[in-house]
N, C-alpha and C positions, 0 to 999 in steps of 0.2 A: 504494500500500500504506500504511493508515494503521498508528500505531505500537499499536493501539487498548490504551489502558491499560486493563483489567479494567472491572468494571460503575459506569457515569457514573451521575453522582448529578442526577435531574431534582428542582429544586426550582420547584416553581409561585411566580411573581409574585403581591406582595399588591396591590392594587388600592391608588392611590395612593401610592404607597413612591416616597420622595424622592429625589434622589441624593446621594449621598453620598462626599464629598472623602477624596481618600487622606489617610489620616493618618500617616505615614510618609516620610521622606527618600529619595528615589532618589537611588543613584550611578551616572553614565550609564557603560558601558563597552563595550569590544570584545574579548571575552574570549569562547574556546572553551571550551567543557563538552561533558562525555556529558548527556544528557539516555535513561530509561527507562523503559520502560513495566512494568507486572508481565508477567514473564516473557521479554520480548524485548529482543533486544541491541539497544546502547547506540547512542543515535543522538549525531552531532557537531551540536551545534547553538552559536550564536555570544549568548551574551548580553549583548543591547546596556541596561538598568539591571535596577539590585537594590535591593533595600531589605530592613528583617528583615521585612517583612510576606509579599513576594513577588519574583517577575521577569518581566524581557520577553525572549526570544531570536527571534531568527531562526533558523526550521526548516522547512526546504524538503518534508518530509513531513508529512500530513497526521495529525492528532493528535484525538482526541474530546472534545469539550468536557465536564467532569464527571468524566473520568479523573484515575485519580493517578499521577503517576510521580516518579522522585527524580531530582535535580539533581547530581550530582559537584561540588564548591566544594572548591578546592585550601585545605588545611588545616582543612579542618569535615568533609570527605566526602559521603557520599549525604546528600542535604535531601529530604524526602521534600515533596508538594504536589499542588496540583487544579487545572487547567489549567481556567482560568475563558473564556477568547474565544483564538479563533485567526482572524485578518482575512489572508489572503494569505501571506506566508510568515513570518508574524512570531504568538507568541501570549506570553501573558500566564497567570502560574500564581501561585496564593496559597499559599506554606509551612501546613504545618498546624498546625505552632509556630514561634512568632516565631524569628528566625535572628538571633545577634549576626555580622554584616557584619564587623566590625572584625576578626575572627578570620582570615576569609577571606585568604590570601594574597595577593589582585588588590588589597586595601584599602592592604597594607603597599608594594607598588609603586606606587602614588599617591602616596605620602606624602611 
């Protein structure tokens, strides 16, 4: 059963398009979230880094690439984002606005 978040967004590849390096800091972690899709309950997923651009979690359900769903972050709340590649049980999602990290409560228990 995937989680399917609402209508994925297909963008065509331009022919030639370079790759391009994250610009952004990751913080590697092991922290549980809800992760959701529009309209479906909350799935437990484990996110292992963050950055304010996006995140990576580990989620044992199947997710659609191009979907948006929101992230639960203890002390910011729902982070809303577009779930860019899901490889095996682990996927990768871009905020659709940048996120201040530092907010987040898992930042202050690092510290």
């Amino acid at each position: 059963m995937d989680i399917g978040l609402g209508n994925p967004i297909v963008e065509e590849e331009e022919e030639g398009r370079a790759f391009q390096p994250r610009r952004s800091v990751r913080v590697k972690l092991a922290e549980v979230a809800n992760l959701r899709g529009n309209g479906t309950q909350a799935v437990a997923v484990t996110v292992c880094d963050l950055s304010t651009a996006g995140f990576m979690a580990e989620c044992l359900r199947p997710v659609l690439i191009g979907s948006y769903v929101s992230l639960d972050l203890p002390g910011i709340g729902p982070v809303h984002a577009q779930v860019r590649w899901q490889l095996g049980g682990r996927l990768g999602a871009k905020f659709l606005d940048p996120v201040s990290i530092y907010r987040c409560e898992w930042m202050a228990a690092q510290a």
